[in-house]
The first five atom37 places (N, CA, C, CB, O) and aatype in JSON, in Angstrom:
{
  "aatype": [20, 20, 20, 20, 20, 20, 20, 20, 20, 20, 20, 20, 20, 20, 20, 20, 20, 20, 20, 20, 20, 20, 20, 20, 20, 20, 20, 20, 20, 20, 20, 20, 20, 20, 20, 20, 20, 20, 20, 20, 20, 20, 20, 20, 20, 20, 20, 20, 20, 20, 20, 20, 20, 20, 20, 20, 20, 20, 20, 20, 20, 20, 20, 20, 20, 20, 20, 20, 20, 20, 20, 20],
  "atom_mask": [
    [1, 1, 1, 1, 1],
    [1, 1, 1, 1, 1],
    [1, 1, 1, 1, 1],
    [1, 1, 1, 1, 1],
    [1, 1, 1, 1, 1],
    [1, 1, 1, 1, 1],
    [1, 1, 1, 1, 1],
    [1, 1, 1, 1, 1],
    [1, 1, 1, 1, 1],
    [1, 1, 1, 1, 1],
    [1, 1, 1, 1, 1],
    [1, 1, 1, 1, 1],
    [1, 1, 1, 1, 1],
    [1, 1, 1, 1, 1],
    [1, 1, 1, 1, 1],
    [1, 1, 1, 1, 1],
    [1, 1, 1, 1, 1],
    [1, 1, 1, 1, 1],
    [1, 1, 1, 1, 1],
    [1, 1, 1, 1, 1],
    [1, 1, 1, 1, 1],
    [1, 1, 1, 1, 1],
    [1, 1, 1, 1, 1],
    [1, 1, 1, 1, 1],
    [1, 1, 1, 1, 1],
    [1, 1, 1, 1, 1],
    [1, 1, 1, 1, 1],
    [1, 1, 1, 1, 1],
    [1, 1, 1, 1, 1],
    [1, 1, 1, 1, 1],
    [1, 1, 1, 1, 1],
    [1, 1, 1, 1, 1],
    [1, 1, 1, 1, 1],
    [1, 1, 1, 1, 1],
    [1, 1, 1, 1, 1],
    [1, 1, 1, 1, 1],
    [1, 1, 1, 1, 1],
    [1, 1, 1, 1, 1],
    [1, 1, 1, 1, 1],
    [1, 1, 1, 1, 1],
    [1, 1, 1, 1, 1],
    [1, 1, 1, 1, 1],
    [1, 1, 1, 1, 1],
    [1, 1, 1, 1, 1],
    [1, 1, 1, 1, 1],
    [1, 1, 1, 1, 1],
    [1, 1, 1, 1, 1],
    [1, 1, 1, 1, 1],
    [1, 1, 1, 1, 1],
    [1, 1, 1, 1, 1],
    [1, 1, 1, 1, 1],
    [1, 1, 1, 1, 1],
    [1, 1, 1, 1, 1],
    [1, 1, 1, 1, 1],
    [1, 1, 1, 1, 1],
    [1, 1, 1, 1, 1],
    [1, 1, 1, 1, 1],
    [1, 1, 1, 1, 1],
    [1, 1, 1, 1, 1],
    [1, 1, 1, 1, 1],
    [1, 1, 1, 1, 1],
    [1, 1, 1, 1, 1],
    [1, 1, 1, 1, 1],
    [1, 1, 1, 1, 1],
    [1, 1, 1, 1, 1],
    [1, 1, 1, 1, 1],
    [1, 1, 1, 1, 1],
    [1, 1, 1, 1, 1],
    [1, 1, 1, 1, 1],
    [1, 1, 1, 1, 1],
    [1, 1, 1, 1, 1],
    [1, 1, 1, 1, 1]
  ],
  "atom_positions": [
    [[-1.02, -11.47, 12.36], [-0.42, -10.22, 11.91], [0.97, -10.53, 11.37], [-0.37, -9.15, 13.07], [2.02, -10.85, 11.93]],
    [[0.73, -10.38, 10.45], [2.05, -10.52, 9.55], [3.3, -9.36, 9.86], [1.55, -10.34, 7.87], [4.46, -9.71, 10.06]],
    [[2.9, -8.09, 9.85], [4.17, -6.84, 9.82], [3.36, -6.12, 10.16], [5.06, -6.28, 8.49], [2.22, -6.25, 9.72]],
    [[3.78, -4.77, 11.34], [3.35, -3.97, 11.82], [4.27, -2.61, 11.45], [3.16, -4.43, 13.08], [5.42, -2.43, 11.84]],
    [[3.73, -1.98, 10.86], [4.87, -0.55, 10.48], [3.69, 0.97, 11.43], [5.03, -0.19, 7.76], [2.49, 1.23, 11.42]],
    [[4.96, 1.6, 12.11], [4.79, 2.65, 12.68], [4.96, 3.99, 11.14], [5.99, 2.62, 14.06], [5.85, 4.24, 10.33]],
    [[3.63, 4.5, 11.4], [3.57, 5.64, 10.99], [3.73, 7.32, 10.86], [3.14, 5.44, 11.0], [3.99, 8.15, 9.99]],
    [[3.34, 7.25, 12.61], [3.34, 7.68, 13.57], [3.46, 7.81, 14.81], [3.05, 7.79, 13.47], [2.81, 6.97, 15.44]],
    [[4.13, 8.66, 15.54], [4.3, 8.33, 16.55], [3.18, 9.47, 17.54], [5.86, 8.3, 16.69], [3.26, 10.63, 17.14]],
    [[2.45, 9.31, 18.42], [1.63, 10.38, 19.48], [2.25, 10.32, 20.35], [0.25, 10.21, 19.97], [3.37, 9.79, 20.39]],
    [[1.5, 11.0, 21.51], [1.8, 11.47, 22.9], [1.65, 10.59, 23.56], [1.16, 12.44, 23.44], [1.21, 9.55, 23.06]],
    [[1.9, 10.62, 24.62], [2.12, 9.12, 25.89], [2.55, 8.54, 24.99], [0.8, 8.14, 26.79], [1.94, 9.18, 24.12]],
    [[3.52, 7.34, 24.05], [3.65, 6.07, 23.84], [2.32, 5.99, 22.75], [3.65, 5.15, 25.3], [2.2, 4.92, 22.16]],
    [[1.77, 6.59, 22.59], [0.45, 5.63, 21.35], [1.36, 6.45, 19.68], [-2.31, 6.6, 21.66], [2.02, 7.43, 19.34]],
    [[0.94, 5.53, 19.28], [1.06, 5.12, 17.84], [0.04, 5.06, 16.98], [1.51, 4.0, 17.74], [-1.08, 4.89, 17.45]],
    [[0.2, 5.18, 15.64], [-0.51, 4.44, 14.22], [0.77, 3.81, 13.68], [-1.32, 5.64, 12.91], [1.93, 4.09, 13.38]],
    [[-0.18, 2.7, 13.72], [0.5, 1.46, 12.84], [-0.67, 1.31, 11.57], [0.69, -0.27, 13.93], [-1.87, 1.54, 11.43]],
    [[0.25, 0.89, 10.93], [-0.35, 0.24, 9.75], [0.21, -1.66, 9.68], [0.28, 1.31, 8.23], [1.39, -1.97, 9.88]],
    [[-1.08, -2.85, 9.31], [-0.63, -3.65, 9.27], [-2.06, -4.8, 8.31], [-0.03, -3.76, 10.72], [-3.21, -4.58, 7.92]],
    [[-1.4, -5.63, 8.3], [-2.35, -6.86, 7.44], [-2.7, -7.54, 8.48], [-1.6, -7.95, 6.26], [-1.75, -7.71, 9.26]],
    [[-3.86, -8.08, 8.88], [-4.9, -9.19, 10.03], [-5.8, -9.62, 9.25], [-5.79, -8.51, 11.44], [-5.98, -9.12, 8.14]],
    [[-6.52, -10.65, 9.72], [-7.14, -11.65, 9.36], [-8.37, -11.54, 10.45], [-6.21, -12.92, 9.32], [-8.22, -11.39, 11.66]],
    [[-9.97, -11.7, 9.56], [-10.68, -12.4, 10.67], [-12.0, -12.76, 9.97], [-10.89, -11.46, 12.06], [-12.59, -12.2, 9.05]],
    [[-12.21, -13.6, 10.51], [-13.2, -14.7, 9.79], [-12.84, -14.85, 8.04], [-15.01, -14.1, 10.0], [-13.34, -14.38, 7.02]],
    [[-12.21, -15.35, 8.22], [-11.51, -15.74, 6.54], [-10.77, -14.3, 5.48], [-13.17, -16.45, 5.41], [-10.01, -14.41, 4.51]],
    [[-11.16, -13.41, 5.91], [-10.71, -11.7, 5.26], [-9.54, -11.51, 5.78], [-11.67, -10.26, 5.74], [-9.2, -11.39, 6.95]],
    [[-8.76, -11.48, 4.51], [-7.97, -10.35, 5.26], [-7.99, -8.82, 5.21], [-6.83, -10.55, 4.99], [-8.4, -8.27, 4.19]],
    [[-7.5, -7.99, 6.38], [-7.89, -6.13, 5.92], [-6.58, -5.52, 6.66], [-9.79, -5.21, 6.83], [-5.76, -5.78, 7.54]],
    [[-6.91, -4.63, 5.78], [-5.37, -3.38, 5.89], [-5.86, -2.49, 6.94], [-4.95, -2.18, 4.23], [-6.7, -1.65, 6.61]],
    [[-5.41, -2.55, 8.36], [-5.66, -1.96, 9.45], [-4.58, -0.45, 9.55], [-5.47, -3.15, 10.61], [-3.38, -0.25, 9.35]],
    [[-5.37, 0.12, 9.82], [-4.77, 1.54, 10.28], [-5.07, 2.09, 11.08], [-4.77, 2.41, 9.68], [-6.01, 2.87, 10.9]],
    [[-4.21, 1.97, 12.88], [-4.98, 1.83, 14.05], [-4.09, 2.37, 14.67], [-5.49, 0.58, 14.55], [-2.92, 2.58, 14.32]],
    [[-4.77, 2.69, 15.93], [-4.02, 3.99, 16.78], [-3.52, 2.3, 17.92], [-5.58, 5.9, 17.76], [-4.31, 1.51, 18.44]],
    [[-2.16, 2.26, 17.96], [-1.84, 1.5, 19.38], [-1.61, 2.85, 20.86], [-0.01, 0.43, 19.02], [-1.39, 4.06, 20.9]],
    [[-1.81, 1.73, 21.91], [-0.88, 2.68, 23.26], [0.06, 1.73, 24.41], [-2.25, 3.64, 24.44], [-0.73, 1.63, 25.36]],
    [[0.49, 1.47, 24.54], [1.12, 1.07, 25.98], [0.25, 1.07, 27.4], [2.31, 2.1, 26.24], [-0.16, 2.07, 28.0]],
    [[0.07, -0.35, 27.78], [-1.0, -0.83, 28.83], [0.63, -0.84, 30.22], [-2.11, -2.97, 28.21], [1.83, -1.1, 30.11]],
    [[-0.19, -0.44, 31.29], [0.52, -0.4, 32.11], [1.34, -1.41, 32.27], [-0.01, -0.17, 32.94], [1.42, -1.55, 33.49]],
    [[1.98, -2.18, 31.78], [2.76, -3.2, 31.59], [3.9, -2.95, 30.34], [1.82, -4.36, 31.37], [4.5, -3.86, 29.77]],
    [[4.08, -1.12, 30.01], [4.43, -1.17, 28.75], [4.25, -2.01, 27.19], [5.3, -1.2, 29.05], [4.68, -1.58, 26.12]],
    [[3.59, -3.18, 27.36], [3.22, -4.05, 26.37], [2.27, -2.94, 25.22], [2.3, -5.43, 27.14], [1.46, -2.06, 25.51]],
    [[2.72, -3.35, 24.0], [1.77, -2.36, 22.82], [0.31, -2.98, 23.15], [2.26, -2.63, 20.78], [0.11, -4.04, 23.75]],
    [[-0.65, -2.14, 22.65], [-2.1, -2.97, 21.95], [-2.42, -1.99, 21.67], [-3.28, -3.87, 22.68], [-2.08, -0.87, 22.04]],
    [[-3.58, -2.62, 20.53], [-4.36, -1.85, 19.47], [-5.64, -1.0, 19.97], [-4.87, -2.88, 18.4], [-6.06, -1.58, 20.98]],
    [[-6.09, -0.34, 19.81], [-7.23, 0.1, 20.44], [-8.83, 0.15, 19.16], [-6.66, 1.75, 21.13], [-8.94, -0.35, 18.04]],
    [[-9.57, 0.77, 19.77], [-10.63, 0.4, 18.65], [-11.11, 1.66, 17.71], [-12.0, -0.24, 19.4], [-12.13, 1.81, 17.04]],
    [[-9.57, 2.82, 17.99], [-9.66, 3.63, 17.16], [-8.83, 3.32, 15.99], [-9.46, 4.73, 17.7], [-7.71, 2.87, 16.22]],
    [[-9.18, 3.48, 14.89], [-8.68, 2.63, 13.31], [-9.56, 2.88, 12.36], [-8.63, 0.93, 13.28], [-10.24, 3.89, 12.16]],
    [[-9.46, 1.39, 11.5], [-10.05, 1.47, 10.2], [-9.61, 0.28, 9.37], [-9.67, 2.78, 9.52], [-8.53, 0.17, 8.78]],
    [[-10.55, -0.57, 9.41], [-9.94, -2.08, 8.57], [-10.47, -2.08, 7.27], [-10.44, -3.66, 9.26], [-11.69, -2.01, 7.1]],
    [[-9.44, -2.18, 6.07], [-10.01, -2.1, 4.61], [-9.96, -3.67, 4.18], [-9.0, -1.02, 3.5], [-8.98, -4.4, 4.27]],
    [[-10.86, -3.92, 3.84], [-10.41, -4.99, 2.83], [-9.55, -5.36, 2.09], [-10.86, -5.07, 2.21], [-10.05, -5.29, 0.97]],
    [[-8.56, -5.73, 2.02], [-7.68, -6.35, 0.84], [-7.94, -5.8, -0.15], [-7.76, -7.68, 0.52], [-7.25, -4.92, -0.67]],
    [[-9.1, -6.3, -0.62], [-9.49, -6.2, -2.01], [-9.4, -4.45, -2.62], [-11.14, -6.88, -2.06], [-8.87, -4.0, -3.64]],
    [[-10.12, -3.81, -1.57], [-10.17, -2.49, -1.63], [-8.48, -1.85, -1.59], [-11.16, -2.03, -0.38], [-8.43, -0.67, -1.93]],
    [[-7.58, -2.27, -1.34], [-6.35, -1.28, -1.13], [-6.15, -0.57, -2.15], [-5.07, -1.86, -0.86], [-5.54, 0.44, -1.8]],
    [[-6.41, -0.57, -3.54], [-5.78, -0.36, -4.78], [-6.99, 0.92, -5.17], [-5.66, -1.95, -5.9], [-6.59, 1.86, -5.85]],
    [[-7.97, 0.91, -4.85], [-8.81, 2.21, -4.36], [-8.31, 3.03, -3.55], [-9.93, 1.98, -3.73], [-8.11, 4.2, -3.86]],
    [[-8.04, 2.55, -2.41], [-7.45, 3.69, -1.18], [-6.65, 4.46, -1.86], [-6.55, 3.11, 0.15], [-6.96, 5.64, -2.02]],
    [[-5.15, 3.78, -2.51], [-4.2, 4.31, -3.14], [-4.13, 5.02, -3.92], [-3.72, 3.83, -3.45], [-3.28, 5.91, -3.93]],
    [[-5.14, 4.82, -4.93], [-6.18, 5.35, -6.09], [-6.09, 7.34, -5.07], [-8.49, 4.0, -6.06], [-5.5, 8.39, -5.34]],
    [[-6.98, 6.93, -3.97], [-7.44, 7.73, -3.48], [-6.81, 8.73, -2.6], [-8.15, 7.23, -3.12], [-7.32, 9.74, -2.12]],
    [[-5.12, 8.06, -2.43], [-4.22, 9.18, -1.43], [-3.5, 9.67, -2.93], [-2.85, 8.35, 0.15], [-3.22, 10.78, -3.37]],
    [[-3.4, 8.72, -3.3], [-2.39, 9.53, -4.44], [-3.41, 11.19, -5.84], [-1.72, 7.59, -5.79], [-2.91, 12.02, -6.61]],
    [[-4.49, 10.96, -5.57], [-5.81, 12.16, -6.04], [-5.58, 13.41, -5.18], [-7.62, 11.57, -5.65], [-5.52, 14.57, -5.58]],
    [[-5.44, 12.93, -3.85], [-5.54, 13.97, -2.79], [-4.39, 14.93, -2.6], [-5.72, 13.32, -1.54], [-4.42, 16.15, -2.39]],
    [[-3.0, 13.79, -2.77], [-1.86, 14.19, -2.47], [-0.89, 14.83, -3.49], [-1.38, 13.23, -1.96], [-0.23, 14.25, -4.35]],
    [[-0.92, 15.75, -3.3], [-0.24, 16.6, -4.71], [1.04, 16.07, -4.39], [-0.28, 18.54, -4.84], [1.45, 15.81, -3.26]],
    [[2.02, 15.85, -6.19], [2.93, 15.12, -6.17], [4.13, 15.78, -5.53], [3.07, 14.68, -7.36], [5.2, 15.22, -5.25]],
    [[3.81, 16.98, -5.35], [4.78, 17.83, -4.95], [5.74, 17.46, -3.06], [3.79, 19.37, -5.07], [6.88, 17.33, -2.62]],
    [[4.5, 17.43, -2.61], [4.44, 16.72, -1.21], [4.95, 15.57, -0.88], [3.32, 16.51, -0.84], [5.31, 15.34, 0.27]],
    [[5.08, 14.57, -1.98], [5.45, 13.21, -1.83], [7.23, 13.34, -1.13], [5.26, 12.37, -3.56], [7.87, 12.31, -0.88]]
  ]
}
């Protein structure tokens, strides 16, 4: 994991992060809910969404359709 950026912040300590990972040779644009393990330490949980690399320029494609410019 290269850079982890907070998006959001939730209740108890959990988060969405957004970040770049790697696995089995891919890399994908993760957008994942973290929380705080009784040890305060972050981790990721297996609520998310891993895009492909390749795909980001679609996604973007696809918030910027949705998102009226007004909002930005």
């Amino acid at each position: 994991m290269e850079e982890r950026i907070t998006v959001h912040e939730k209740a108890r300590g959990e988060t969405i992060n957004v970040y770049i990972g790697e696995y089995r040779g891919t890399k994908y644009l993760h957008i994942r809910e973290w929380y705080l393990d009784k040890d305060q330490e972050e981790k990721p949980t297996k609520k998310g969404v891993a895009i492909p690399i390749d795909k980001i320029e679609a996604l973007k494609d696809a918030i910027e359709r949705l998102v009226p410019k007004s909002a930005k």
